[in-house]
C-alpha positions as CSV (number, residue, x, y, z in Angstrom):
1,X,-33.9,-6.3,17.4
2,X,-31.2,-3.6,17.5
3,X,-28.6,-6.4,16.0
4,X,-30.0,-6.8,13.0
5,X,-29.0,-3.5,12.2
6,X,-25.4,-3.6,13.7
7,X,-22.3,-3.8,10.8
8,X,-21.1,-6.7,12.7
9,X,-19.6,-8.3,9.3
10,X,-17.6,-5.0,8.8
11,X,-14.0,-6.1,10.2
12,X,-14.5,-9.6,8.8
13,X,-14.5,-8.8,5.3
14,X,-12.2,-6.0,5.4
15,X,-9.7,-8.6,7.3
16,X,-10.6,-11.2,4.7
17,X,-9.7,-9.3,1.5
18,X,-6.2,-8.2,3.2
19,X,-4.9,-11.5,5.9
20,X,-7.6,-14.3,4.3
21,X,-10.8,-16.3,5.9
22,X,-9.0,-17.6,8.7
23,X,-8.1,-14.4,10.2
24,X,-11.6,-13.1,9.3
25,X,-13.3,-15.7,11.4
26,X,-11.3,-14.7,14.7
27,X,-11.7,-11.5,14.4
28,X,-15.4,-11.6,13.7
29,X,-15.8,-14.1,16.4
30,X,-14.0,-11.5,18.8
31,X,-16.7,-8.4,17.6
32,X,-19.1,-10.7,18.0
33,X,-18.7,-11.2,21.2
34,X,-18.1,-8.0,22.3
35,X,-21.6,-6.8,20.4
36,X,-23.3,-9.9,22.2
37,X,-21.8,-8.5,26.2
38,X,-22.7,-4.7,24.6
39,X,-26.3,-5.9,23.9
40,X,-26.8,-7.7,27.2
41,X,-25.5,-11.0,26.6
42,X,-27.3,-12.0,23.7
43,X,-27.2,-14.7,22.7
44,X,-29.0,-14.1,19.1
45,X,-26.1,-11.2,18.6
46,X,-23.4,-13.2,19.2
47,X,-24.6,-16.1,16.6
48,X,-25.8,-13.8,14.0
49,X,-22.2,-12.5,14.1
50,X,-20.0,-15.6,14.0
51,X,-22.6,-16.1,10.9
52,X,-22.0,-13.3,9.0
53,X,-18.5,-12.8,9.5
54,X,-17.5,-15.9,8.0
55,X,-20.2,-16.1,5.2
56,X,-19.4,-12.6,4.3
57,X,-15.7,-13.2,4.6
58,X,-15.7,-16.5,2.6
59,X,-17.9,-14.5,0.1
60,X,-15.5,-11.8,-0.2
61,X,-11.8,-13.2,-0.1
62,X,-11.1,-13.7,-3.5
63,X,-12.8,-10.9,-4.8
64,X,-10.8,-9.0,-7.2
65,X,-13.1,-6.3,-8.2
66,X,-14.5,-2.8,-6.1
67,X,-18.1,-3.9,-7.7
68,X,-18.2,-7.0,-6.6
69,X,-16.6,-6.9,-3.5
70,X,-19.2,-4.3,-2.2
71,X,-22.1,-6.7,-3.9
72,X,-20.9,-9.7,-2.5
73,X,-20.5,-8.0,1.2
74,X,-23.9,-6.1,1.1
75,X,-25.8,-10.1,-0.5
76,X,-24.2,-11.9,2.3
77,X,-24.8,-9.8,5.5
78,X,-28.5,-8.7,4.0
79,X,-29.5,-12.3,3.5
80,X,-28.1,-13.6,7.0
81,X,-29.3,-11.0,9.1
82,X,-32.9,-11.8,8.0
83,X,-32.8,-14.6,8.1
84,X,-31.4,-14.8,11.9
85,X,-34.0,-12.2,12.2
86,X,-36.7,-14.6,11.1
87,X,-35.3,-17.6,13.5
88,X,-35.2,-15.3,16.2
89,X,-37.5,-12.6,16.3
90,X,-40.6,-13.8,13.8
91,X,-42.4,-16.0,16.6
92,X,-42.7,-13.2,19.1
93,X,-43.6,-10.7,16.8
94,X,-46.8,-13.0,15.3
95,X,-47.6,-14.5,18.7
96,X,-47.3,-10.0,19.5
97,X,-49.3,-10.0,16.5
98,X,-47.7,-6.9,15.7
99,X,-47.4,-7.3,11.8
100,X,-46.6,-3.6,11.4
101,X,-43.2,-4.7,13.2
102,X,-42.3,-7.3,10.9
103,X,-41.0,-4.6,8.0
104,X,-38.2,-4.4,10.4
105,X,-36.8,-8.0,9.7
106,X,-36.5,-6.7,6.0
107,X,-35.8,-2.8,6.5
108,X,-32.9,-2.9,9.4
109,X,-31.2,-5.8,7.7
110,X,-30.6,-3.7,4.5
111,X,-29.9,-0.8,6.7
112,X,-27.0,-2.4,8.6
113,X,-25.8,-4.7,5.1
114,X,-25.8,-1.2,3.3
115,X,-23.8,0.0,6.4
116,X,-21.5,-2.5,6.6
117,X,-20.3,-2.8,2.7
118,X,-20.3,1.3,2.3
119,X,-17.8,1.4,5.5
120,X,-15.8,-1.8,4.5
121,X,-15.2,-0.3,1.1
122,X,-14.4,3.1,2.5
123,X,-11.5,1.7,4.8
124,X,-10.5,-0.8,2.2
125,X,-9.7,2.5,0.0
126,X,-7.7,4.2,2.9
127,X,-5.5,0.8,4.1
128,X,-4.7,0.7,0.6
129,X,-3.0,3.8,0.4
130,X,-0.4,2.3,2.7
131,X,2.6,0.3,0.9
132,X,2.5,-2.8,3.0
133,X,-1.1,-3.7,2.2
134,X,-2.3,-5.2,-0.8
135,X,-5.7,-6.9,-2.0
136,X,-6.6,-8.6,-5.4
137,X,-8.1,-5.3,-5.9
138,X,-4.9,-3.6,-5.7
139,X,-3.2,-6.4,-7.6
140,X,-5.9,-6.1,-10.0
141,X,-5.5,-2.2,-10.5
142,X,-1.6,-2.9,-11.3
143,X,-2.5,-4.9,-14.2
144,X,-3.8,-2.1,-16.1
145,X,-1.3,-1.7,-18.9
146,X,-1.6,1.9,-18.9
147,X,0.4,2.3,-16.1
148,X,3.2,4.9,-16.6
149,X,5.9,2.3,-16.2
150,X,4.3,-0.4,-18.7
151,X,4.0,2.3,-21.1
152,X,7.7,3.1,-20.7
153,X,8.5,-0.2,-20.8
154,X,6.3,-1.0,-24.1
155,X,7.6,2.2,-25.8
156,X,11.7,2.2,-24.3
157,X,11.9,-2.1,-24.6
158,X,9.6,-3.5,-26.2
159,X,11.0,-7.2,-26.0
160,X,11.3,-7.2,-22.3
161,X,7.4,-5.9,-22.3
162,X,6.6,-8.6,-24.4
163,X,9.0,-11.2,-22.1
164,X,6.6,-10.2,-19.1
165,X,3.5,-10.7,-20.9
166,X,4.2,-14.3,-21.8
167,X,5.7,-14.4,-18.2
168,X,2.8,-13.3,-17.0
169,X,0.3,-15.5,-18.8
170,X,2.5,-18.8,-17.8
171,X,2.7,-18.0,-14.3
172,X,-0.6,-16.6,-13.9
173,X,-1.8,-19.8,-15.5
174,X,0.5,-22.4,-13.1
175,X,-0.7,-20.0,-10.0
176,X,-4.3,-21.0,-10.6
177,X,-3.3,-24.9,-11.0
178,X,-2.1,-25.0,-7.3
179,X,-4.3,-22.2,-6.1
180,X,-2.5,-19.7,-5.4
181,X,-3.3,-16.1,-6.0
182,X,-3.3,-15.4,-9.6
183,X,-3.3,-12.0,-9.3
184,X,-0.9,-11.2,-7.5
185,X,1.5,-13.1,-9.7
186,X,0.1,-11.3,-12.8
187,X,0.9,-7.8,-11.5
188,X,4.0,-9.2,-10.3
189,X,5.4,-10.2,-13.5
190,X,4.5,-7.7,-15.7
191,X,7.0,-5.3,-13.8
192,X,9.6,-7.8,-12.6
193,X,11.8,-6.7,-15.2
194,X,10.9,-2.5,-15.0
195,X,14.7,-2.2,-14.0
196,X,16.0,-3.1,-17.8
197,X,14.6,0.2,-18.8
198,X,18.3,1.5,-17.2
199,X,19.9,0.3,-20.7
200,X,17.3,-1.7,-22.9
201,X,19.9,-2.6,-25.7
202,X,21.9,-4.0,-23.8
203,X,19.3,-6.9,-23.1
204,X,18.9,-9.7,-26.2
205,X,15.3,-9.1,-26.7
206,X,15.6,-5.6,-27.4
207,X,19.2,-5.7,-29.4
208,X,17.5,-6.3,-32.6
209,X,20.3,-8.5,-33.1
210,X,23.0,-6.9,-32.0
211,X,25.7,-7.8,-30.0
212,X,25.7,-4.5,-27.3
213,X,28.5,-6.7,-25.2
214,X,31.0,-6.7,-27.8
215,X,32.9,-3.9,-26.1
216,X,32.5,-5.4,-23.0
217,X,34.3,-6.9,-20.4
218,X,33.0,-9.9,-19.3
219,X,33.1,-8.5,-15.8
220,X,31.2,-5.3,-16.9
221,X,28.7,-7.4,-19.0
222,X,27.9,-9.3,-15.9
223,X,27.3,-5.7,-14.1
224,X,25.0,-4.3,-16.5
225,X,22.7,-7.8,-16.4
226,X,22.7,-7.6,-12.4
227,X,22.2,-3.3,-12.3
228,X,18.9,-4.5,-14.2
229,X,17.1,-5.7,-10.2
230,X,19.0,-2.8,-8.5
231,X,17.5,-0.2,-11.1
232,X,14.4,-2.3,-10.6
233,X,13.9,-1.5,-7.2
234,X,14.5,2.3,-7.8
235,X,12.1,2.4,-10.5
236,X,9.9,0.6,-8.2
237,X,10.0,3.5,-5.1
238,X,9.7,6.4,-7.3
239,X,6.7,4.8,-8.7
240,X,5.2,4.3,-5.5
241,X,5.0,0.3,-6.0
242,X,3.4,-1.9,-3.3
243,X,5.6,-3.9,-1.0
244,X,4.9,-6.9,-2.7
245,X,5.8,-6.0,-6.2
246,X,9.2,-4.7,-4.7
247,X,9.5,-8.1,-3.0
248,X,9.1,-9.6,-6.3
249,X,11.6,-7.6,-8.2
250,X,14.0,-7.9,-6.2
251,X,14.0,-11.8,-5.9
252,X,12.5,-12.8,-8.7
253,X,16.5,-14.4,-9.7
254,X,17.2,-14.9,-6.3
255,X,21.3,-15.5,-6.2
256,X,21.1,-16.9,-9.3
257,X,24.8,-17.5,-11.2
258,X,25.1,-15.4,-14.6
259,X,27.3,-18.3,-15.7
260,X,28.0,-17.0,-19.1
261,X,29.9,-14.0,-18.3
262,X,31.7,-15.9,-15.9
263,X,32.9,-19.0,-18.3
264,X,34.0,-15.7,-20.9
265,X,35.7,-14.5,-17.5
266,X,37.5,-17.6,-17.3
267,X,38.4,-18.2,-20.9
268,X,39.8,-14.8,-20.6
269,X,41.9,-15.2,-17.6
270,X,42.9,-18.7,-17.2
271,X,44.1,-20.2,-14.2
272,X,42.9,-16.9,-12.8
273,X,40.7,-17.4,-9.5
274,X,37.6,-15.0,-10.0
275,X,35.3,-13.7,-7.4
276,X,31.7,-15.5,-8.1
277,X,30.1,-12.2,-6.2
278,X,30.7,-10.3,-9.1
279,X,28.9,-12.4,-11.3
280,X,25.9,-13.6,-9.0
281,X,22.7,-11.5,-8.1
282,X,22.2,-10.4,-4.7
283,X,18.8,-11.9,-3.8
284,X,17.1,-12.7,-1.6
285,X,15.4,-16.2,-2.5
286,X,11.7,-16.6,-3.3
287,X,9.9,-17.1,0.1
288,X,6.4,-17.2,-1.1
289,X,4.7,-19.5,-3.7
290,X,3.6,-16.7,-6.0
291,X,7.4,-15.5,-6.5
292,X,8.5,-18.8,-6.7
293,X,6.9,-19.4,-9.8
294,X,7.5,-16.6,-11.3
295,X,11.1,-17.0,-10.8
296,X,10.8,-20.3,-12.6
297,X,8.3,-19.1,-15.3
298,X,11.1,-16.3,-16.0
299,X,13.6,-18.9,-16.6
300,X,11.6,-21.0,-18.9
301,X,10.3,-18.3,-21.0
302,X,13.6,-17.0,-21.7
303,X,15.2,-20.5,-22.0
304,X,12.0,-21.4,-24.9
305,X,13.2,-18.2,-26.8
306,X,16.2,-19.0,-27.4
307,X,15.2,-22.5,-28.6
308,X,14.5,-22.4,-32.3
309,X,11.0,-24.3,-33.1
310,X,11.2,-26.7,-30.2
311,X,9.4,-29.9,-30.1
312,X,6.9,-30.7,-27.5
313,X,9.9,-33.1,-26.2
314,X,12.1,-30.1,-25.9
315,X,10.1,-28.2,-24.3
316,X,9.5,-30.9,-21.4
317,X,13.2,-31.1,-21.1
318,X,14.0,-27.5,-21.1
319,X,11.6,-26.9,-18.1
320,X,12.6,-30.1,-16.2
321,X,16.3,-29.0,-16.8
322,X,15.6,-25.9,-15.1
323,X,13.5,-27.1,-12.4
324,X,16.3,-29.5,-11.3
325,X,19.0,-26.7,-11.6
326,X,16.9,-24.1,-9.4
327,X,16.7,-26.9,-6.9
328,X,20.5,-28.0,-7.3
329,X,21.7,-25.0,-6.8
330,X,19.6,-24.2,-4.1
331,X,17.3,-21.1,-4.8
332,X,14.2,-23.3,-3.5
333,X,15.0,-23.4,0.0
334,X,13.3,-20.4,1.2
335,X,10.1,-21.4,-1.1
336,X,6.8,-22.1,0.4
337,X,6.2,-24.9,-2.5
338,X,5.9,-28.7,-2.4
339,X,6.9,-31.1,-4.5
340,X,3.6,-32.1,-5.6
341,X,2.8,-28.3,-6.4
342,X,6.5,-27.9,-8.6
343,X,5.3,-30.9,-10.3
344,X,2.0,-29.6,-10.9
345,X,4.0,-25.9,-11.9
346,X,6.1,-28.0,-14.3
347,X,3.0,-29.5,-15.9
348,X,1.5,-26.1,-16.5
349,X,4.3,-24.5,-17.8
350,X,4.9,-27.3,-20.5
351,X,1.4,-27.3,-21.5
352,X,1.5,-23.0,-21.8
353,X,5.1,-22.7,-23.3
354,X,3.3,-25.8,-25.8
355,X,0.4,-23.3,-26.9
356,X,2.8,-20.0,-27.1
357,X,5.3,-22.0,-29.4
358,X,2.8,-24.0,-31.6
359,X,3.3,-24.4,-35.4
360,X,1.1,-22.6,-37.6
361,X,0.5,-23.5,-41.4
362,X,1.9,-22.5,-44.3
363,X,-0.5,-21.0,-46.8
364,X,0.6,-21.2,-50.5
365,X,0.7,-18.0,-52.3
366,X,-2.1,-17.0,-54.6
């Protein structure tokens, strides 16, 4: 009966939250078995394990929230410990006719389900404290627009905050579309552009109009636009930001071409041979689905604002013009994406950037 009390879902739903089911199920599958030689090869141990770690596991791994994570964990092992209890242990105790006994099949359930999700949450809290890991939870926590750096960038540049809001609700959007992790690609875009707080004006959306490159070299113009994912990254460490925002930062253009400044280059200095590095960002390329599309909801976003009240047919050939030049041009090879996904992405995107940019009527005056 001592099983019943055991927090033998405990590493399965921490694992789950952090690596995902799969990797919950082997490791529950190898405490499980250890528990079952511990007990005295039981075999009632060992199956009430595999159980629980992967109901509690497949409960838990999309859970985004401190609440219902610790709900969802204390529910699952609760309910299948009793009931394994039940299957296991109710006949002898009847046949025993020892009914005092049978409080046990509801008491030292709770005991070890109240166990298990008070530990799990406990350790969840502490592996978070290290960079590398990340949850929805954590994800979650970043997109809390109170943050110090969204504050700075909705007070300092106030376009680009609003850029990565719409980026944001387009990507998060496409993310849920192919199932990928919405979360993480929300807390992901609102800081993928933190590093233009290094010289706001000198970014359209916050110029007011202005031309800041006037002065400019082409050369220097094309500087300024790349510091903006070096600065990124800085911003990023002093802030303490997880790896994967970092990661996403710093490839969210991949080695994109800033082609403008190099055409003006050219104009400038014809029949001149001029070194691309200087006018091409560093990368790396997108690896992952998540910062693949928001790369490519970036691109759009920014492409739709400069468009003057495009029409829905526009707007389809604005995003398929950029889909085709990110794959031309090669900053897809690294990405974890299919073909049936981008085209899903693409449809997503059209249908957001078609709600953002819809036409409102105009009331006569009174």
């Amino acid at each position: 009966m001592m099983f019943l009390m055991l927090p033998l879902g405990f590493s399965a739903v921490v694992i789950s939250v952090i690596y995902g089911l799969r990797a919950a199920i082997f490791v529950g599958l190898f405490v499980s078995g250890i528990a079952a030689v511990a007990l005295g090869n039981s075999f009632s141990a060992l199956l009430t394990g595999l159980l629980v770690s992967g109901i509690a596991g497949f409960a838990v791994r999309y859970s985004a929230d401190y609440k219902k994570f610790f709900a969802y964990t204390f529910l699952s092992c609760w309910l299948v410990t009793t009931v394994s209890g039940i299957v296991f242990l109710g006949a002898d105790l009847m046949e025993e006719g020892i009914f005092s006994n049978a409080r046990l099949l509801i008491l030292l359930p709770i005991l070890g389900a109240i166990c298990t999700a008070v530990c799990a949450l406990a350790v969840l809290t502490i592996f978070e404290l290290f960079p590398g890991v990340t949850t929805n939870m954590t994800f979650l926590t970043y997109t809390d627009r109170n943050h110090p750096l969204l504050k700075r960038l909705q007070m300092e540049a106030p376009g680009t905050y609003h850029h990565c809001e719409r980026v944001a609700s387009i990507a998060e959007k496409a993310a849920t579309s192919i199932g990928c992790n919405p979360w993480k690609v929300q807390a992901c875009a609102l800081f993928h552009d933190i590093g233009k707080l290094s010289a706001p004006a000198m970014f359209t959306e916050n110029a007011g109009g202005i031309n800041t490159h006037e002065k400019l070299t082409p050369e220097e113009s094309a500087a300024v636009i790349r510091r903006h994912v070096t600065y990124g990254l800085e911003l990023a460490r002093k802030y303490k930001l997880k790896r994967s925002l970092r990661e996403a930062i710093a490839c969210h253009h991949g080695t994109s071409f800033i082609s403008f400044f190099y055409q003006m280059e050219q104009k400038q200095h014809p029949g001149e041979k001029i070194p691309e590095e200087k006018f091409r960002y560093d990368g790396p390329l997108p690896k992952d689905k998540e910062n693949t599309i928001l790369m490519l909801a970036d691109c759009c976003e920014a492409a739709l604002r400069s468009c003057t009240s495009p029409t829905p047919d526009e707007i389809y050939q604005k995003v398929n013009e950029i889909f085709q030049s990110k794959y031309l041009h090669r900053q897809l090879d690294d990405s974890a994406l299919t073909l049936r996904e981008l085209n899903l992405v693409k449809e997503s995107f059209v249908n957001s950037l078609l709600t953002m940019n819809h036409s409102r009527i105009a009331y006569p005056k009174t």
